[in-house]
HTML snippet that shows the backbone in 3Dmol.js (N, CA, C, O; Angstrom):
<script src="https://3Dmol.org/build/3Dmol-min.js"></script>
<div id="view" style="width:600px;height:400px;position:relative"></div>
<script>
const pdb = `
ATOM      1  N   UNK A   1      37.793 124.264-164.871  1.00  0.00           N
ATOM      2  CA  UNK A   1      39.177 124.296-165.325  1.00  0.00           C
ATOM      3  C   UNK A   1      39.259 124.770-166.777  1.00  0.00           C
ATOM      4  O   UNK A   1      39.931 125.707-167.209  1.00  0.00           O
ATOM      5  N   UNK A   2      38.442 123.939-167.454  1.00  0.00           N
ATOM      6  CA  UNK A   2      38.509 123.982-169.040  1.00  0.00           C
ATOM      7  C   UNK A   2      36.750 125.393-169.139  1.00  0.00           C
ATOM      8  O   UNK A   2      35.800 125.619-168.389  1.00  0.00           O
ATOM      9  N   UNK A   3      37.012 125.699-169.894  1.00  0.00           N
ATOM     10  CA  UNK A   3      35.575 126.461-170.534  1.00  0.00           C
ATOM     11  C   UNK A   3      35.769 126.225-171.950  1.00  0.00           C
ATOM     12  O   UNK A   3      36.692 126.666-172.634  1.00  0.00           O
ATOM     13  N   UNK A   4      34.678 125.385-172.376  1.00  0.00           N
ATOM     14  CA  UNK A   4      34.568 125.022-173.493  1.00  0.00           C
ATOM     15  C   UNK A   4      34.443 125.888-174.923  1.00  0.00           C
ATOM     16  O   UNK A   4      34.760 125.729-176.102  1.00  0.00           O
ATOM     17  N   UNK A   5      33.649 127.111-173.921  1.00  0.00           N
ATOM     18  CA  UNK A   5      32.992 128.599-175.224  1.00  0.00           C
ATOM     19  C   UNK A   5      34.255 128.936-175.261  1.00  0.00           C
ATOM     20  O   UNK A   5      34.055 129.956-175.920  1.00  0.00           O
ATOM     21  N   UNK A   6      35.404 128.935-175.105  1.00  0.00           N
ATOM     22  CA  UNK A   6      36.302 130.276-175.353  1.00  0.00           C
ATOM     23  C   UNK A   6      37.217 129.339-176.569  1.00  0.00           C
ATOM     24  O   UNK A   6      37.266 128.122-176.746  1.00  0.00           O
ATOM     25  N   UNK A   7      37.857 130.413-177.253  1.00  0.00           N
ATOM     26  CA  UNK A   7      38.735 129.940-177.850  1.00  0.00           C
ATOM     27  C   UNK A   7      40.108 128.701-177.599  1.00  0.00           C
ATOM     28  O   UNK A   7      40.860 128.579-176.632  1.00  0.00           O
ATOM     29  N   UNK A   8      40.031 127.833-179.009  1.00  0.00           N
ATOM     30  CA  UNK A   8      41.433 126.655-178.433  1.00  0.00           C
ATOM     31  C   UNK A   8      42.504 126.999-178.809  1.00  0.00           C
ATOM     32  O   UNK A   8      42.219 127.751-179.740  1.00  0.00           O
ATOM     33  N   UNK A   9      43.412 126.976-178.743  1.00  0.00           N
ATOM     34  CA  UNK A   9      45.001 127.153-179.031  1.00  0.00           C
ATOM     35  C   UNK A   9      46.131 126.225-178.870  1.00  0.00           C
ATOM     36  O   UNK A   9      46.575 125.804-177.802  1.00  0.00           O
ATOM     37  N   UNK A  10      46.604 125.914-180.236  1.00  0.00           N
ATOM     38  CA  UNK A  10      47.757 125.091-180.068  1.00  0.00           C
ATOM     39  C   UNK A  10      49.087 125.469-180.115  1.00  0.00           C
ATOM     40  O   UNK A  10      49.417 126.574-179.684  1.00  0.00           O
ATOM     41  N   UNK A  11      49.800 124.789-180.525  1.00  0.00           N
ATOM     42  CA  UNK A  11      51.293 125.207-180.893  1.00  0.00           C
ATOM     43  C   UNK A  11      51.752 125.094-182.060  1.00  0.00           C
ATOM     44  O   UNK A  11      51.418 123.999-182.512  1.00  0.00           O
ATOM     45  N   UNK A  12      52.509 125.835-182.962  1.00  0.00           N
ATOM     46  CA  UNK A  12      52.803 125.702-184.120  1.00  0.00           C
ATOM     47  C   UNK A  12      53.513 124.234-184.257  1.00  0.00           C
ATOM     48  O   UNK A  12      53.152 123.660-185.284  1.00  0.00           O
ATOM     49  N   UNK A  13      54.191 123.694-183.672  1.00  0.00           N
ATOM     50  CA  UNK A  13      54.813 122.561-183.450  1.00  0.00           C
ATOM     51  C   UNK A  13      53.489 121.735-183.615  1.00  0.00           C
ATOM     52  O   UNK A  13      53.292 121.190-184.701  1.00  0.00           O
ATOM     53  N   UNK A  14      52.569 121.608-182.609  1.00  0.00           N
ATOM     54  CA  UNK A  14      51.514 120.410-182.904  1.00  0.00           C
ATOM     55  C   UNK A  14      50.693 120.582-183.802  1.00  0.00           C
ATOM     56  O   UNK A  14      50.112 119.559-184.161  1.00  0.00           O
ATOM     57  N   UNK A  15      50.433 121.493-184.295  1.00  0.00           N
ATOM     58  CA  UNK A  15      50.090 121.834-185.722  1.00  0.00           C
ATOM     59  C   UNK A  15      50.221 121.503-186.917  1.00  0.00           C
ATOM     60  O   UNK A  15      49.338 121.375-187.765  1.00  0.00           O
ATOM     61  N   UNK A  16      51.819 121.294-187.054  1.00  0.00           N
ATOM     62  CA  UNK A  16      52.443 120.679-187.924  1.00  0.00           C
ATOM     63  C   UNK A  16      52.571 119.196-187.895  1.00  0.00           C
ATOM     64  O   UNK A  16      52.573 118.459-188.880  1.00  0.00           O
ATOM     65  N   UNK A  17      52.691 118.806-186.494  1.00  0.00           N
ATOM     66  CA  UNK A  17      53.348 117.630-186.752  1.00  0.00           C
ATOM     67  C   UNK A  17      52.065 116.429-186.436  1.00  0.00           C
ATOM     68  O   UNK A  17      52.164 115.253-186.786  1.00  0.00           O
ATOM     69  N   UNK A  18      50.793 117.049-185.657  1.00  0.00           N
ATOM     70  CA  UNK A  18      49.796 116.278-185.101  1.00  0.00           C
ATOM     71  C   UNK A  18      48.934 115.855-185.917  1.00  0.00           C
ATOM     72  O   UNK A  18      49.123 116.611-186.870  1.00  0.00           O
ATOM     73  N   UNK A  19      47.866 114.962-186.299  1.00  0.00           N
ATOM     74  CA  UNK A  19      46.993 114.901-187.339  1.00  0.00           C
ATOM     75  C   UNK A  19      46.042 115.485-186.748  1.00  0.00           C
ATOM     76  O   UNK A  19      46.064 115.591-185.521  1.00  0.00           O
ATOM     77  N   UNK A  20      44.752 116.111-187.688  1.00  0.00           N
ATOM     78  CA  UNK A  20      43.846 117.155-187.515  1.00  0.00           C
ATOM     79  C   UNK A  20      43.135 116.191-186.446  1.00  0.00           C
ATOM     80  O   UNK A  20      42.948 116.530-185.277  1.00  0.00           O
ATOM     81  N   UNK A  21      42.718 114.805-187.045  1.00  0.00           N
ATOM     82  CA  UNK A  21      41.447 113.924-186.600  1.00  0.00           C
ATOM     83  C   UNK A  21      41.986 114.157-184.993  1.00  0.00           C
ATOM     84  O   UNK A  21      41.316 114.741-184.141  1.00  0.00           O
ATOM     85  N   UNK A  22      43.729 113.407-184.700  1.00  0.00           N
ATOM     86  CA  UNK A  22      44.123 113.621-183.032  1.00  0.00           C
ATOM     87  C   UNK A  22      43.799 114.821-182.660  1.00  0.00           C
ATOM     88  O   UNK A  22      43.151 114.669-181.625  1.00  0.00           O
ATOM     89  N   UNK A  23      43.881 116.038-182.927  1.00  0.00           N
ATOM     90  CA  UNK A  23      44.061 117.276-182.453  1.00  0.00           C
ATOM     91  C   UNK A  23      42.288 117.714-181.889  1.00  0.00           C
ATOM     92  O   UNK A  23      42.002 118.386-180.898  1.00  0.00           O
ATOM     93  N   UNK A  24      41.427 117.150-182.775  1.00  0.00           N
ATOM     94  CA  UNK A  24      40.212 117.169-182.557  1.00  0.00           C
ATOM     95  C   UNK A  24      39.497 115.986-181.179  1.00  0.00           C
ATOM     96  O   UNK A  24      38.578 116.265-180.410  1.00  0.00           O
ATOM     97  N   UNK A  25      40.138 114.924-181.231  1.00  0.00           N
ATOM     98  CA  UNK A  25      40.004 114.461-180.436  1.00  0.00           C
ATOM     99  C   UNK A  25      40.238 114.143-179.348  1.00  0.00           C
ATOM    100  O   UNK A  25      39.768 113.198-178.713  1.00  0.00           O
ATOM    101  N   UNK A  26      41.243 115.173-178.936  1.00  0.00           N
ATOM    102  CA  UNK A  26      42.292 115.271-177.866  1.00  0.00           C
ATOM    103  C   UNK A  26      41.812 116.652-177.163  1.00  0.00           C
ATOM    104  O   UNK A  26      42.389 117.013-176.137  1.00  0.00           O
ATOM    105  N   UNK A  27      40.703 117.464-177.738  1.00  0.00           N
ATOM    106  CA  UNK A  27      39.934 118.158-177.643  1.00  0.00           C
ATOM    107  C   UNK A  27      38.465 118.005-177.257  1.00  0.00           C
ATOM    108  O   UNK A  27      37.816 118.858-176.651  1.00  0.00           O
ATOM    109  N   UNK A  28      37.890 116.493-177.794  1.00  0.00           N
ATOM    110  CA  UNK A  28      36.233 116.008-177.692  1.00  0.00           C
ATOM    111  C   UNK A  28      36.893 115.357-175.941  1.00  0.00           C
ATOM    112  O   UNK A  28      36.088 115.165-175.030  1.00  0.00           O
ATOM    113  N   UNK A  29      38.175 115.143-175.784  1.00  0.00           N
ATOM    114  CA  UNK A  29      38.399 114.278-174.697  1.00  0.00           C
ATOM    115  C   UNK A  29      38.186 115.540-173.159  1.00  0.00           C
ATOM    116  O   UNK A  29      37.485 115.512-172.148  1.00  0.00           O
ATOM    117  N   UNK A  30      39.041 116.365-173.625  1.00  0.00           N
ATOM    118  CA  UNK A  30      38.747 117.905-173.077  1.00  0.00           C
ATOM    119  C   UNK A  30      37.387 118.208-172.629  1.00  0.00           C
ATOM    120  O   UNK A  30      37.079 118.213-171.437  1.00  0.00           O
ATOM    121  N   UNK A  31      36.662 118.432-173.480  1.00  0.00           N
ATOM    122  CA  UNK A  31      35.171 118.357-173.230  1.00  0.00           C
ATOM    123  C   UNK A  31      34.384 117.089-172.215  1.00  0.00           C
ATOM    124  O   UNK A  31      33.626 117.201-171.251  1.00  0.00           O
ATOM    125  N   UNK A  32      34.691 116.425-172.600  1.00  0.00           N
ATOM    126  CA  UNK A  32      33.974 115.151-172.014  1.00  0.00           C
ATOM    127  C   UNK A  32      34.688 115.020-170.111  1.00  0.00           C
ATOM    128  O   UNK A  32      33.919 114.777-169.182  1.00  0.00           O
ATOM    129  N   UNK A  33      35.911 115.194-169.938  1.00  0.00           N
ATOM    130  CA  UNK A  33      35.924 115.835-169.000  1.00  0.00           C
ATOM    131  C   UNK A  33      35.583 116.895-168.335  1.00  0.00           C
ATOM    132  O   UNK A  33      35.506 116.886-167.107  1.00  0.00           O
ATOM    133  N   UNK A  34      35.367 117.810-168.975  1.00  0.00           N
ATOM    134  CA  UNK A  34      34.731 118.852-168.388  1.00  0.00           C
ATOM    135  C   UNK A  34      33.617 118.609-167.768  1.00  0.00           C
ATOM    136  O   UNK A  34      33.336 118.648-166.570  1.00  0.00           O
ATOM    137  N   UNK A  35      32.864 118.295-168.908  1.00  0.00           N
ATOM    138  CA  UNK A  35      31.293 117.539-168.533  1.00  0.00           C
ATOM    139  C   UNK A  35      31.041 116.777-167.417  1.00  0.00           C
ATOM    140  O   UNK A  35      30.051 116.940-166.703  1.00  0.00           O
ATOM    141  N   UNK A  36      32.200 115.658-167.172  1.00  0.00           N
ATOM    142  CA  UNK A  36      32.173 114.928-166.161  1.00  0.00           C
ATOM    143  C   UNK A  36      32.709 115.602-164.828  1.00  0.00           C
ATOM    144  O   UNK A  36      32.722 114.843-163.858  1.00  0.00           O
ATOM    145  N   UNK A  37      33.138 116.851-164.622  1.00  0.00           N
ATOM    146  CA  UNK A  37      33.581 117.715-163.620  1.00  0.00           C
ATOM    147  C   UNK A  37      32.665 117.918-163.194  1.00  0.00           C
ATOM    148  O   UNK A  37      32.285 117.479-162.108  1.00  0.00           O
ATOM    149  N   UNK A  38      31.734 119.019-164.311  1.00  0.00           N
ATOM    150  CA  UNK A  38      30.628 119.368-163.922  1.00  0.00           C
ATOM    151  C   UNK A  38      29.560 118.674-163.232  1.00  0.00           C
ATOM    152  O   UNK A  38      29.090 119.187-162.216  1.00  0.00           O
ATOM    153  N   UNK A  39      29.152 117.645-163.634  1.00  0.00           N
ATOM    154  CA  UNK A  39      28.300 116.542-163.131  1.00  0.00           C
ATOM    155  C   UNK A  39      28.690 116.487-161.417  1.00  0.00           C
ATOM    156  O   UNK A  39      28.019 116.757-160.421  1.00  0.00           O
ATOM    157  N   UNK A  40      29.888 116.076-161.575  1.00  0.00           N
ATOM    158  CA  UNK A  40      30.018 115.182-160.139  1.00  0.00           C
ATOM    159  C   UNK A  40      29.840 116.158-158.660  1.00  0.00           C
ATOM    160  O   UNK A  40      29.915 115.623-157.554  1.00  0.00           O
TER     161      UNK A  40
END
`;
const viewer = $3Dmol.createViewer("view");
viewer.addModel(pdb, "pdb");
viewer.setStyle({}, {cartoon: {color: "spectrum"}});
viewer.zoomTo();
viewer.render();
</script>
């Protein structure tokens, strides 16, 4: 679903209004699902 190598993209809206640390981690969460896709 997700491919981790390619570029991320947000919205100017969450950009502004999101904190970096959420935006990053709302991203490690992204990943970690992926991972767990892959696995199963």
């Amino acid at each position: 679903m997700f491919n981790t190598q390619e570029n991320r993209y947000i919205t100017r809206g969450v950009n502004e209004q999101v904190l970096k640390e959420m935006q990053q981690r709302c991203f490690q969460l992204i990943n970690e699902k992926v991972i767990q896709a892959n696995v199963q």
